[in-house]
N, C-alpha and C positions, 0 to 999 in steps of 0.2 A: 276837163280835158276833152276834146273834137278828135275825134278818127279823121286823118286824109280821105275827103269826099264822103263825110258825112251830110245828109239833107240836113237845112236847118228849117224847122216851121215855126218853133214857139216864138215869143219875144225873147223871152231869157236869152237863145241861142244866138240871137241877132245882137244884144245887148253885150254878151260877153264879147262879140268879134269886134264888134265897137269900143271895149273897152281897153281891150287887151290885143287891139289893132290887128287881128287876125285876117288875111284876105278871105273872099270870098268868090266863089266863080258862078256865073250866073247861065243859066241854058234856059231857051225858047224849045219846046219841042225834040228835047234829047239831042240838039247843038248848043256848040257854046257860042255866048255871048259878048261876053262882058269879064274883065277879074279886076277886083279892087279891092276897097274897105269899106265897111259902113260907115257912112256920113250921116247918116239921120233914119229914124224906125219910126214909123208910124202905123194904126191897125190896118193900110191896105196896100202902103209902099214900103218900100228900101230903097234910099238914095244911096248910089253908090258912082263914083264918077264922075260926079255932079249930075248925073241923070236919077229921073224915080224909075223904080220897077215894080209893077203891080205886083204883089204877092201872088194872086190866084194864077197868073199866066207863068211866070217863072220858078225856075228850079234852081234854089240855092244850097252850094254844098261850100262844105268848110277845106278850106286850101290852107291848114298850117304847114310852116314852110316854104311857103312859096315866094 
């Protein structure tokens, strides 16, 4: 289970939100970005959108509920 606006880093975390269709909100520099679902995990993006987001630049928290 994800707290509202928990960071996700691992795989696991990104895997569960894909699985179990969880949004996710995406923030550049402590704004937001983006909110949707994982579509695809790889070791240096998250497609979400249909766009990739490089892991190291963005901040991904878990939006269940939303």
């Amino acid at each position: 289970m994800y707290l509202n606006g928990q960071v996700l880093t691992e795989d696991l975390h990104f895997w569960d939100h894909y699985e179990h269709r969880v949004p996710v909100q995406i923030y550049l520099e402590k704004q937001h970005n983006d909110i949707g679902f994982v579509e695809a995990i790889t070791a240096y993006y998250i497609k979400i959108n249909n766009v990739y987001y490089r892991r190291e630049f963005f901040t991904f928290i878990s939006r269940p509920g939303y």
